[in-house]
C-alpha positions as CSV (number, residue, x, y, z in Angstrom):
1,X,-150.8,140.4,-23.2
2,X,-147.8,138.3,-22.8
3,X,-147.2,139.8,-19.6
4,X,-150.5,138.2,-18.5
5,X,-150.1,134.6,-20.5
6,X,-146.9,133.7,-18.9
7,X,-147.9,133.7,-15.1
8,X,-150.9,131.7,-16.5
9,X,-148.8,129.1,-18.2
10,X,-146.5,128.6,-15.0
11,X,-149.1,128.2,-13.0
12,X,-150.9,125.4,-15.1
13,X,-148.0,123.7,-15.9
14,X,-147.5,123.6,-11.4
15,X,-150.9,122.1,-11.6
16,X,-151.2,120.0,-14.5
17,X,-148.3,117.7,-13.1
18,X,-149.6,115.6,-10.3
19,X,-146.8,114.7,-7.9
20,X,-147.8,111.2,-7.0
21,X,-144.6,110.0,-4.9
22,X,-142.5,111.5,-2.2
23,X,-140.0,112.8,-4.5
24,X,-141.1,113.9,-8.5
25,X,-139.0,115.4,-10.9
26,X,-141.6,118.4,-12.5
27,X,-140.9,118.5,-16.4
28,X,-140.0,121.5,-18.0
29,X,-137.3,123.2,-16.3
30,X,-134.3,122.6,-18.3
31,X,-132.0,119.6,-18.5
32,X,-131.9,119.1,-14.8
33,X,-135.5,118.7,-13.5
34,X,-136.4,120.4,-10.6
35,X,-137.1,117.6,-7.6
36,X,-140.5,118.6,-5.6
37,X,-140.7,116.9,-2.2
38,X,-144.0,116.9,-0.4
39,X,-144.2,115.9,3.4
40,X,-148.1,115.3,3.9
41,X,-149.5,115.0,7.7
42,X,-145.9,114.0,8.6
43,X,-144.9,117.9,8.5
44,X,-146.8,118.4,11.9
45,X,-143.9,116.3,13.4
46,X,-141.4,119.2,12.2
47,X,-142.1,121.5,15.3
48,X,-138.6,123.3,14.3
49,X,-140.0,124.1,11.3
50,X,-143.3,125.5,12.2
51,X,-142.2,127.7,14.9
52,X,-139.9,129.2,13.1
53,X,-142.2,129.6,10.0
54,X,-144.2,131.3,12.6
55,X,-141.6,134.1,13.9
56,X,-140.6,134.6,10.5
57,X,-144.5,135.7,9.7
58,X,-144.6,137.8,12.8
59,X,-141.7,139.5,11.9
60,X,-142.3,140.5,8.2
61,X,-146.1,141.7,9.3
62,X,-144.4,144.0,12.4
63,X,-141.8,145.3,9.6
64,X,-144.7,145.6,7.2
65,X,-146.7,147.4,10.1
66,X,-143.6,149.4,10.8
67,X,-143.3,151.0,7.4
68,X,-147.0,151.6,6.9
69,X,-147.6,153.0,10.1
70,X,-144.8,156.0,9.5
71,X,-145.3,158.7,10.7
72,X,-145.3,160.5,7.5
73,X,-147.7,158.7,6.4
74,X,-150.4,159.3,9.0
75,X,-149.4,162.8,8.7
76,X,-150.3,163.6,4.9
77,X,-153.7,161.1,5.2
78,X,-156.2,162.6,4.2
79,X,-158.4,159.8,2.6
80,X,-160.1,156.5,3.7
81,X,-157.5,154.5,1.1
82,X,-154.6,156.6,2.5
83,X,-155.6,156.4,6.2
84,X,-155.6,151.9,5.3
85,X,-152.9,151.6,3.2
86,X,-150.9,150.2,6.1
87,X,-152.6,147.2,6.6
88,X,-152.5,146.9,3.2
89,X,-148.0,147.0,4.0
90,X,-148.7,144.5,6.6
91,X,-150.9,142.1,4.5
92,X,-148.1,142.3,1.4
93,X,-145.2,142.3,3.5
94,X,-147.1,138.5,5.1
95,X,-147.9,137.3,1.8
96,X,-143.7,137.6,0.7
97,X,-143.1,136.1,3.9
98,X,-145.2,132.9,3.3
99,X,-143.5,133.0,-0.5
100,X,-139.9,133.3,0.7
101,X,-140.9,130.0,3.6
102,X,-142.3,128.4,1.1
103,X,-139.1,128.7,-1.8
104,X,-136.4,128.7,0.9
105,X,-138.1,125.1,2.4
106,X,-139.5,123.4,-0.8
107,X,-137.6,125.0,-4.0
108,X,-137.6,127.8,-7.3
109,X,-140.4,125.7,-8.6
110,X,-143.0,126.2,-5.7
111,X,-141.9,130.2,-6.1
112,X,-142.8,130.0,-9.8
113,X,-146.1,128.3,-9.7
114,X,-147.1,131.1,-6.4
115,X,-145.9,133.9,-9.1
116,X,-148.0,132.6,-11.7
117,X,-151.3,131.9,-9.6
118,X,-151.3,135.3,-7.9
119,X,-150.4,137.2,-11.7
120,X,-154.0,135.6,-12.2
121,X,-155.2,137.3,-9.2
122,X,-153.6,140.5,-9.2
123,X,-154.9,141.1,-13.5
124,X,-158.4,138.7,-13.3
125,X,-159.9,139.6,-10.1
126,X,-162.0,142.8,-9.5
127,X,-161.5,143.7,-6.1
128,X,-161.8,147.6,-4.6
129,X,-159.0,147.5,-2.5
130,X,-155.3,146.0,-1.9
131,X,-156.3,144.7,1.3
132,X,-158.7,143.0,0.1
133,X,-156.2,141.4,-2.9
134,X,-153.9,140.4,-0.1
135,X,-156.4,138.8,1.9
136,X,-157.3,136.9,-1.5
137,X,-154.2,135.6,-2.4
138,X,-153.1,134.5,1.2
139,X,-156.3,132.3,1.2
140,X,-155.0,131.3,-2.2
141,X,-151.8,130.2,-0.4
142,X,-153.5,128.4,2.0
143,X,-155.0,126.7,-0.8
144,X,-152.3,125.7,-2.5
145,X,-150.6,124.8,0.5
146,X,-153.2,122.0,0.8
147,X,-153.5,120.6,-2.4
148,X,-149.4,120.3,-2.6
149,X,-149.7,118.0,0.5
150,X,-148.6,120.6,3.0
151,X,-151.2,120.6,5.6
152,X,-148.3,121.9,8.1
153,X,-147.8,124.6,6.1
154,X,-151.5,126.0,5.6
155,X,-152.4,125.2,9.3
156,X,-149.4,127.9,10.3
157,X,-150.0,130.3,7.9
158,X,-154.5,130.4,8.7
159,X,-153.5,130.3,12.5
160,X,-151.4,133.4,12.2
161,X,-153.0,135.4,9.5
162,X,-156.5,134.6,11.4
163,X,-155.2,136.4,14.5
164,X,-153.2,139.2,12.3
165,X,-156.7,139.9,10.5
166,X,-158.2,140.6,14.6
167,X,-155.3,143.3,15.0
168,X,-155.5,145.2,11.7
169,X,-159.2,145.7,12.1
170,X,-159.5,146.4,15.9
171,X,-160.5,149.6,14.4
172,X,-162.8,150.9,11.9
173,X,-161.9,153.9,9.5
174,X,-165.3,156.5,8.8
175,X,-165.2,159.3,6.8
176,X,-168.0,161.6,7.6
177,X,-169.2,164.7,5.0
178,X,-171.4,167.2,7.2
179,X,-173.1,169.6,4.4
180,X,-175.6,172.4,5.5
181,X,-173.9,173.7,9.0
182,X,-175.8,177.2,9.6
183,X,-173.6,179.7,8.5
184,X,-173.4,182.0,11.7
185,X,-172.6,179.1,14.0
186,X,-170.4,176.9,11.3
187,X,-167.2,176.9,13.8
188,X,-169.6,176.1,16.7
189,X,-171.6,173.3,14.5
190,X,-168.2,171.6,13.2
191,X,-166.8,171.2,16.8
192,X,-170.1,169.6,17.7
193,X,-169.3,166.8,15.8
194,X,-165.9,166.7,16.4
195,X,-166.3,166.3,20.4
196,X,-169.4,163.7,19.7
197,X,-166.9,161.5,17.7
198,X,-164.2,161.9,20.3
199,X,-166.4,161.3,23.2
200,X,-167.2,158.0,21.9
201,X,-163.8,156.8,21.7
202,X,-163.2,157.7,18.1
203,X,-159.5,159.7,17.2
204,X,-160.4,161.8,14.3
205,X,-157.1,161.5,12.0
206,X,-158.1,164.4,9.5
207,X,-160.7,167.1,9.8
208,X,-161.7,169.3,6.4
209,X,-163.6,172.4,6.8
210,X,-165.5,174.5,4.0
211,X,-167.5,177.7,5.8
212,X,-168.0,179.1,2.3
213,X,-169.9,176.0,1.6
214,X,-171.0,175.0,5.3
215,X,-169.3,171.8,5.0
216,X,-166.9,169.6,7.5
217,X,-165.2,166.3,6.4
218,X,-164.4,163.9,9.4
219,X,-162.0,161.2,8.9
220,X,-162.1,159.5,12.3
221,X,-160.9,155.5,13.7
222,X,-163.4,153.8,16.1
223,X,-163.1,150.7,18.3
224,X,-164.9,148.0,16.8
225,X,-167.7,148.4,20.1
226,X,-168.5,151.8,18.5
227,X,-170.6,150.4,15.6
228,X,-171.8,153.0,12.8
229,X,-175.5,152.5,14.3
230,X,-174.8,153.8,17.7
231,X,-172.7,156.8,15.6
232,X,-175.9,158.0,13.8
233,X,-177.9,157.8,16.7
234,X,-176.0,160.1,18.6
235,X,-175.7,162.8,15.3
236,X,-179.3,162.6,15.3
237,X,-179.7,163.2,18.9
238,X,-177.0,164.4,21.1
239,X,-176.1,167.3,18.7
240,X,-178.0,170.5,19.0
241,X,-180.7,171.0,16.7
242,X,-179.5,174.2,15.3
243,X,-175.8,172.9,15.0
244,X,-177.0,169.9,12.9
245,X,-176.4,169.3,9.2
246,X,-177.1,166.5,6.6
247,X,-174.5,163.6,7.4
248,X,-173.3,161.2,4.7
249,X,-171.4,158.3,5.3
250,X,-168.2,156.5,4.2
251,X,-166.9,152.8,5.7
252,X,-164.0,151.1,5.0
């Protein structure tokens, strides 16, 4: 529990201590109080700083894509939280990036108050996946960004994480459980599938087959063009009716 009460109590004490002026001590922190200077519209003039604020976020999301894209990793997925766990790397790997700008520019206090605010996040918030956290706390960033009078800051940070978001998701991941193949024609049924799914642009990154239980699992990527619709369509009538089998669906 006090695990969870401390990052509260940093974070309130960030916000509970308007910063009024240019440059305010934040009480608190020791004998020597910790100065906080906020730049306001003024930061747009700081080209220096925003470009490079934007290589540095470019850089940690390619090392973040680098890692999570191993192949090692790609080899041994075999589920849908597997097969996205690398944008999950790049997401994180953004999200440290923004913290470390932030510290390295504008001070230990700023990195306290992000530590405390995504703690509340991480153990309050009910979300189903890590992407989905990171996204969450890089809005919060953004956020935060804008009420500490750093306009310059969250402008950078949406612009670049607004494309990075278009990348990660330029493909959709499916996982596809085909139950009921016919039992004599199970090998014939399962590539069926397999060349549908392929012939709509789709790579199929993991293939499970059952004949005991005439059953095929299809992990598979698609463009975003290929939309789930189109998918079913062409399962219900491209694939010979005596190779078909009941087809449920997973999306991530």
């Amino acid at each position: 529990m006090l695990k969870l009460i401390r990052p509260g109590f940093v974070a309130l004490t960030g916000l509970l201590f308007p910063l009024s002026s240019r440059s305010q001590a934040l009480p608190g922190f020791g004998e020597n109080p910790i100065e906080w200077r906020h730049e306001g519209w003024s930061g747009f003039t700081d080209v220096d700083f925003m470009v490079n604020a934007f290589l540095t976020l470019a850089l940690a999301a390619v090392l973040g894509t680098l890692i999570g894209y191993h192949p090692r990793h790609l080899r041994t997925a075999d589920t849908l939280e597997k097969i996205d766990a690398p944008k999950a790397y790049t997401i994180y790997s953004v999200v440290g990036a923004i913290i470390g700008i932030m510290v390295l520019k504008y001070g230990l206090v700023m990195g306290l108050v992000i530590f405390g605010i995504g703690g509340l996040i991480r153990f309050r918030t009910d979300l189903r996946a890590a992407m989905l956290t990171g996204e969450v706390i890089l809005v919060t960033l953004i956020g935060l960004s804008c009420g500490l009078e750093l306009p310059h800051v969250a402008v950078v940070t949406t612009a670049f994480v607004f494309v990075l978001i278009y990348a990660i998701d330029a493909r959709v991941t499916y996982r596809v459980e085909i139950k009921g193949l016919p039992e004599g024609r199970f090998v014939e049924a399962a590539a069926a599938y397999r060349q549908l799914v392929e012939s709509h642009g789709c790579r199929v990154v993991n293939e499970k087959k059952n004949p005991s239980k005439q059953r095929v699992i299809l992990l598979f990527q698609c463009p975003q063009k290929t939309g789930r619709h189109e998918l079913e369509e062409a399962f219900d009538t491209r694939v010979e009716p005596g190779l078909r089998g009941a087809v449920d669906w997973e999306v991530d």
